[in-house]
C-alpha positions in Angstrom: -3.0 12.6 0.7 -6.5 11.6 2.6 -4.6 9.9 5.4 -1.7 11.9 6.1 -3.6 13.6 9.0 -4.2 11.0 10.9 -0.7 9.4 10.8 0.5 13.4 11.6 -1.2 13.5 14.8 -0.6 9.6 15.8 3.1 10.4 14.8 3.5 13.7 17.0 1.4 12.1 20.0 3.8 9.5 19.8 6.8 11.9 20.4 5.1 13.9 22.9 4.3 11.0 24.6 7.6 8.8 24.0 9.3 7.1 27.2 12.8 7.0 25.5 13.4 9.8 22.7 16.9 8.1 21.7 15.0 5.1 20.9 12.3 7.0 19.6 14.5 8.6 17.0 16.1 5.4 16.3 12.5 3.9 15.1 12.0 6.7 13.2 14.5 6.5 11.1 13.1 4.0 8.8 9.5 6.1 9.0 11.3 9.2 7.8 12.3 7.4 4.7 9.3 5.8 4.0 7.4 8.9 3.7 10.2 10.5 1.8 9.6 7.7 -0.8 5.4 8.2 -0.2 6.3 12.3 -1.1 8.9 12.1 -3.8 7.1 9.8 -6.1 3.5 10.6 -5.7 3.3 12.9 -8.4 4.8 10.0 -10.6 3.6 7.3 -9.0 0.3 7.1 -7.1 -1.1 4.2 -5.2 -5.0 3.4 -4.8 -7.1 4.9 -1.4 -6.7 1.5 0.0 -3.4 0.8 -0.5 -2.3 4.5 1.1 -5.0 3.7 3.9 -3.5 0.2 4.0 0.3 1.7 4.9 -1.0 4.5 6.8 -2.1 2.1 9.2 0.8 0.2 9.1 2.9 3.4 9.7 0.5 4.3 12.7 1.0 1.2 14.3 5.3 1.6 14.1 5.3 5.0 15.4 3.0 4.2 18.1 5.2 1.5 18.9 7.9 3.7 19.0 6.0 5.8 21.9 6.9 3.6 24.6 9.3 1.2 22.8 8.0 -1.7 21.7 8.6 -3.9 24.1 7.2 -1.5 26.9 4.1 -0.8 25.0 0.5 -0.2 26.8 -1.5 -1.6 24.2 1.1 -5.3 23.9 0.7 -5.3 27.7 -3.4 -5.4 27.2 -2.4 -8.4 24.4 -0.2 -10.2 26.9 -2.9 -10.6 29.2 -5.2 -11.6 26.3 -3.3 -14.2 25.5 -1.9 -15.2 28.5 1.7 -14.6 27.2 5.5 -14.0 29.0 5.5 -11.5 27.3 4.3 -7.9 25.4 3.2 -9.0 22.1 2.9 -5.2 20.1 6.4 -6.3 18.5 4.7 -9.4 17.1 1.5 -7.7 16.0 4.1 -4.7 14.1 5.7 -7.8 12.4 2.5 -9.4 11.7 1.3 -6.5 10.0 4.5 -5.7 8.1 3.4 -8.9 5.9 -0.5 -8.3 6.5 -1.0 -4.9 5.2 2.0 -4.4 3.0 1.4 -6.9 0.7 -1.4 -5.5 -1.3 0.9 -2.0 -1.7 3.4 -4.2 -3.1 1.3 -6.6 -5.0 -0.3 -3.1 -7.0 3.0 -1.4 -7.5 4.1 -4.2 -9.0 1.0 -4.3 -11.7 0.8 -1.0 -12.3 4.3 0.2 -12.3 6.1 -2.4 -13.6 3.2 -4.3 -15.8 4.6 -7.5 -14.1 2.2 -10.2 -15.2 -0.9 -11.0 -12.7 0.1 -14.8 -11.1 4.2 -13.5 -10.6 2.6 -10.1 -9.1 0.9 -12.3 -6.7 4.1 -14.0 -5.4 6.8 -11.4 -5.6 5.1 -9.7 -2.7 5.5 -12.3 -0.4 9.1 -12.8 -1.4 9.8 -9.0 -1.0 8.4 -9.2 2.3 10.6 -11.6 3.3 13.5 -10.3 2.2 12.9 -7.2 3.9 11.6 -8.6 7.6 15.2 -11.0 7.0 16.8 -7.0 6.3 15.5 -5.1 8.9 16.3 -7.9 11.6 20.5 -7.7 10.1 19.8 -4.1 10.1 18.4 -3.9 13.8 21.6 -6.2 15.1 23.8 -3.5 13.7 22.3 -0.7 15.2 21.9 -2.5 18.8 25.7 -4.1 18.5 27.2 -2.1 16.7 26.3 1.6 16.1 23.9 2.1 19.7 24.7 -0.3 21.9 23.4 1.5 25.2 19.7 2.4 23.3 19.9 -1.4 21.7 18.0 -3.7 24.2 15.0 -1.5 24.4 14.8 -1.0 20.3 15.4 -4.8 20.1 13.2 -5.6 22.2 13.7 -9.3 22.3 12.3 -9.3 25.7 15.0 -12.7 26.7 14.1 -14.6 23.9 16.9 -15.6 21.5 15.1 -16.3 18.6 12.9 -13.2 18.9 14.2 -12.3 15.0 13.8 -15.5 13.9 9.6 -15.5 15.3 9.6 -12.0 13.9 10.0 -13.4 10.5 8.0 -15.9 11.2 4.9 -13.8 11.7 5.3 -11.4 8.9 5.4 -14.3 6.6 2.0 -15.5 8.1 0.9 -12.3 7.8 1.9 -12.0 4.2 0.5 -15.4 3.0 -2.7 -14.4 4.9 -2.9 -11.4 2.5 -2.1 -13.1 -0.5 -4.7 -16.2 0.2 -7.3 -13.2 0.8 -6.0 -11.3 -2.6 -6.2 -14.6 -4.7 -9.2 -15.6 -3.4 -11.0 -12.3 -3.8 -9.6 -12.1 -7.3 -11.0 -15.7 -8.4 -14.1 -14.6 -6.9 -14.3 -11.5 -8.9 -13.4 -13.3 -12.1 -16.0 -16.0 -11.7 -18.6 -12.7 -10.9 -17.7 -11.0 -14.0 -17.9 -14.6 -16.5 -21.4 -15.5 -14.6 -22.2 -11.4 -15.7 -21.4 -12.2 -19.7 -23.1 -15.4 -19.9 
């Protein structure tokens, strides 16, 4: 794949480079199977350029996270002065961009592997991406309570906020409307391109 480079060195720069390698391995966890999934079905099922440059990035931006933890990163320290904020904001841009830059993936898996029809293919994204963000906040209470409770405040993260999961899911559903405005609005554009072509 074109991209797999890039997310090779970002990934091993990030383990070189980690602060915490429990936590580090922790993160990873969820990386590893994603590119499992990527390996085992591209020979079956292949997505577009975009949409594998689309989760590289995505991908880039979680293991780099997962460098310094995510609430120690460099780069949310640089956004927290930015904005002003209490707090590092990398967690919040990850979450963001869960939504943001998954949803096309999704909303092309959907059309071309499973022939759902167009206007259900442009909402089942956004409901998968919600169901997943709600998922991987039960998912990260279990592994900070339950199965690594010394490694769990640094890969919450919550930074002393108590709704921290509850804002998480907030901003990958932004991020996922966001991306389905732009995809439904680039595709009525399109449309109305190609009827103004056959007139």
């Amino acid at each position: 794949m074109r991209f797999s480079l890039l997310f090779v060195i970002v990934w091993i720069n990030s383990l070189i480079g980690t602060t915490d390698i429990k936590n580090w391995l922790i993160e990873n966890t969820l990386t590893v199977i994603a590119l499992l999934f990527l390996i085992l079905t591209y020979n079956k099922y292949r997505f577009s350029d975009f949409s594998y440059f689309l989760i590289c990035i995505f991908l880039c931006l979680h293991v780099y996270g997962s460098k310094y933890t995510y609430a120690g990163n460099l780069f949310g320290y640089k956004l927290q002065d930015v904005f002003h904020s209490s707090r590092n904001q990398y967690d919040r841009l990850v979450h963001f961009n869960f939504g943001f830059l998954l949803y096309y993936p999704l909303h092309e898996c959907l059309l071309r592997w499973f022939r759902i029809p167009k206007s259900l293919a442009l909402i089942i994204p956004v409901l998968i991406i919600l169901s997943a963000s709600a998922l991987y906040e039960i998912i990260e209470w279990l592994v900070a309570d339950v199965f690594f409770v010394e490694e769990g405040i640094s890969y919450l993260g919550i930074q002393g906020d108590v709704w921290d999961a509850q804002k998480d899911m907030s901003v990958a559903f932004l991020g996922v409307m966001l991306a389905a405005m732009i995809s439904y609005i680039y595709r009525r554009t399109k449309s109305s391109e190609s009827k103004l072509d056959t007139l």
